[in-house]
C-alpha positions as CSV (number, residue, x, y, z in Angstrom):
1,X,2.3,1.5,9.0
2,X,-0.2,-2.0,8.5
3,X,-0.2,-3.3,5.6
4,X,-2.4,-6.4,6.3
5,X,-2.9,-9.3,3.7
6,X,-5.3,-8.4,0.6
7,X,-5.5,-11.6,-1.0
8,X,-9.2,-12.6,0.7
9,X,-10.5,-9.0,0.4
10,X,-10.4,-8.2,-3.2
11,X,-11.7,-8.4,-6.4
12,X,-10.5,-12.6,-6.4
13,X,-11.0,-13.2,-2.6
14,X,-12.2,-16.7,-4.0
15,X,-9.5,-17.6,-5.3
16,X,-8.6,-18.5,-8.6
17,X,-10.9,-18.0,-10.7
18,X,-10.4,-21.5,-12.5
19,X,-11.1,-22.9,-8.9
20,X,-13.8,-20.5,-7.5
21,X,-14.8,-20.2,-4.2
22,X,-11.8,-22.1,-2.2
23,X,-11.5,-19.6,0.1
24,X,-14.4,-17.7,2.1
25,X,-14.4,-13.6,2.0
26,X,-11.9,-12.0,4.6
27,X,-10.7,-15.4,5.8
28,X,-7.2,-13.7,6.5
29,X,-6.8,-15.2,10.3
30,X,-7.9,-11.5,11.7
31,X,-4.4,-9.9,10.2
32,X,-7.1,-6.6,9.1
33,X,-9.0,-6.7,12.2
34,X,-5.8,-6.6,14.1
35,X,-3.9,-4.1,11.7
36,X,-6.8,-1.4,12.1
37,X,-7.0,-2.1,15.8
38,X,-3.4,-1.0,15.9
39,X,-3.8,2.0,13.8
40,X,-6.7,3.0,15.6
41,X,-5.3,2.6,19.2
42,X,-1.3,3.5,18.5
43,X,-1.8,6.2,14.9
44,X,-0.6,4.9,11.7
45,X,-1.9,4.5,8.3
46,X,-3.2,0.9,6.8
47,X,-3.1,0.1,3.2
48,X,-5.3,-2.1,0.9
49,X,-6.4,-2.5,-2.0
50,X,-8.8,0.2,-3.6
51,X,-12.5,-1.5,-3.4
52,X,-11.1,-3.7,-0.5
53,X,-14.0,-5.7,0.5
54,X,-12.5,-5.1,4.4
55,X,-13.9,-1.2,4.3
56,X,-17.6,-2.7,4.2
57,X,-16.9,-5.5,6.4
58,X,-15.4,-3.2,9.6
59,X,-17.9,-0.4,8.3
60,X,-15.4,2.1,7.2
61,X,-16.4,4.5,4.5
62,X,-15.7,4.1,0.9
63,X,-13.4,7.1,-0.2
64,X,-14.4,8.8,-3.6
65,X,-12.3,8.0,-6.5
66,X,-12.0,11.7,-7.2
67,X,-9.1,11.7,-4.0
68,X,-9.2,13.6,-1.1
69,X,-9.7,12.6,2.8
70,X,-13.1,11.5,4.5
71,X,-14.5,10.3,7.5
72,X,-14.0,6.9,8.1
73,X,-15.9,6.1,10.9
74,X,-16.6,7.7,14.4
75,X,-13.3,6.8,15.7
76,X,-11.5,9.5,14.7
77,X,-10.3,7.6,11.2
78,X,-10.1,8.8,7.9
79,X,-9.7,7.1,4.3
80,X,-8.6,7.8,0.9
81,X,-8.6,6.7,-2.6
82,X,-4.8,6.9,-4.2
83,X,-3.2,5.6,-7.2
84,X,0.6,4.4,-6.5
85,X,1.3,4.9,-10.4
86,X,1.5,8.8,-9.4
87,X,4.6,7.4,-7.4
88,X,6.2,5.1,-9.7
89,X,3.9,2.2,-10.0
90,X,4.1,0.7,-13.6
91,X,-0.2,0.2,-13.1
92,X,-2.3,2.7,-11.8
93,X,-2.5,0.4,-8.8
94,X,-5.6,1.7,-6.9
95,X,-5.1,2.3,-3.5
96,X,-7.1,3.0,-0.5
97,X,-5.8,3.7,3.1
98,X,-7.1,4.6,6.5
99,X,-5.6,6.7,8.8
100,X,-5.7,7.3,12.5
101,X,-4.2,9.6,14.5
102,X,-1.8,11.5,12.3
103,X,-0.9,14.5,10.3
104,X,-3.2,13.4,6.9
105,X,-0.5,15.0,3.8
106,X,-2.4,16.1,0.5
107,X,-1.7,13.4,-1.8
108,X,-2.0,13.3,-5.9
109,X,-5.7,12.9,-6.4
110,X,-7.5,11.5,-9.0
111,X,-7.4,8.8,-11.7
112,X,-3.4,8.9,-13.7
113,X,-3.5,8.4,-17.2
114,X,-4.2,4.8,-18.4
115,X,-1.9,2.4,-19.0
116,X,-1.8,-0.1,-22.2
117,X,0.7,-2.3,-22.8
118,X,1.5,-2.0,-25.8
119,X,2.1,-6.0,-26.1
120,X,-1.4,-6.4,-25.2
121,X,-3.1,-3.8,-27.3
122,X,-1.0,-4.7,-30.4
123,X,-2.3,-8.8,-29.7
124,X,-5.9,-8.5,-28.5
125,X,-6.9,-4.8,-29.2
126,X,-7.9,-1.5,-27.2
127,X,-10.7,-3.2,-25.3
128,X,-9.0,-6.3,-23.9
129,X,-5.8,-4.8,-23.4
130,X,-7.9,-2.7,-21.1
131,X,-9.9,-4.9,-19.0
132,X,-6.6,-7.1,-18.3
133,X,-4.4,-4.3,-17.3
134,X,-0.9,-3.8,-16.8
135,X,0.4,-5.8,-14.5
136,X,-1.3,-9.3,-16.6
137,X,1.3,-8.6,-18.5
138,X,4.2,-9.5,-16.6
139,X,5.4,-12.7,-16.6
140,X,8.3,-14.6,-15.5
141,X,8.9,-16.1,-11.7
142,X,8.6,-12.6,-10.0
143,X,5.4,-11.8,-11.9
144,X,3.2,-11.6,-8.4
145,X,6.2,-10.1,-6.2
146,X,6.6,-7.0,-9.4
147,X,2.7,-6.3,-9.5
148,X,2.7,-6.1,-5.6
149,X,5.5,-4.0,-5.0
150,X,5.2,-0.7,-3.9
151,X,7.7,2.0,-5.2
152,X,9.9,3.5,-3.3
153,X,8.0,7.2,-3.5
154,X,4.8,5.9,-2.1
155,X,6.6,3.8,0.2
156,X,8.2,7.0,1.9
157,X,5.1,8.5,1.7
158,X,3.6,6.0,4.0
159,X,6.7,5.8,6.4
160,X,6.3,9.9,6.9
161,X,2.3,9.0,7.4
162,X,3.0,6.8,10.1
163,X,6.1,8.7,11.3
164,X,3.3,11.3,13.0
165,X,1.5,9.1,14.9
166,X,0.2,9.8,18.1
167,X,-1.0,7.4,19.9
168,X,-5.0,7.3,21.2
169,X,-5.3,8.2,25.1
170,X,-5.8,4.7,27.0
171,X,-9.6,4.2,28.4
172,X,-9.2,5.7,32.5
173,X,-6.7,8.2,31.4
174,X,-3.5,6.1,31.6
């Protein structure tokens, strides 16, 4: 199971958004080029974010919101679009993973019902308590390490993924 660093492949690659552009796109020392190498030579599953900037960048195909598993690429991969809020998330947290030489489970498709809080919709209203989500509304010291987590459900979920890997035949036949 990869689960290579997102934080220069999403939607604030650049970096804060009070300090744009101190980082450059994908600048993540090749931890995803590395990650899908592995999943794509040994079997395994990577994870990212949904709209992961890295699925253009390495060519793979963007999965459909809707669910369900497509062709990645010619390399035997395949991707899909799931939300870890089916599995425990407090957010919907978007999700898209490729996978590689294993048994591909059916999943929960499809969008989950949205999430207000109701903090946020009681303070700004329907529409900005929207755009900003769950998860801008924790706070505290573990703020990052709760919106990042992922529960325990999809977590297992992954490890049986992974668990029926078989590994691509070496180049020669070895």
């Amino acid at each position: 199971m990869a689960h290579p660093p997102c934080q220069r492949w999403g939607r604030f690659w650049h970096g804060s958004t009070r300090k744009p552009h101190q980082f450059r796109k994908g600048e993540d020392e090749g931890c995803f080029a590395a990650a899908l190498a592995a999943v794509r030579r040994w079997g395994g599953a990577l994870e990212h974010p949904a709209d992961s900037h890295a699925w253009a960048a390495f060519d793979l195909a963007r999965p459909p919101r809707s669910g369900g598993w497509v062709r990645a690429d010619f390399l035997g991969g395949w991707t899909c679009h799931v939300e870890q809020g089916w599995y425990g998330h407090f957010s919907r947290k978007p999700t898209w993973l490729y996978a590689n030489g294993v048994d591909l489970p059916a999943l929960i498709w499809g969008p989950g019902e949205q999430r207000l809080h109701p903090v946020a919709l009681e303070r700004h209203g329907y529409a900005k308590a929207r755009r900003i989500g769950m998860a801008a509304m924790i706070g505290g010291k573990r703020k990052t390490e709760i919106r990042e987590a992922t529960p325990p459900a999809f977590r297992d979920l992954l490890l049986s993924i992974a668990a029926s890997a078989v590994p691509a035949p070496l180049a020669g036949g070895k």
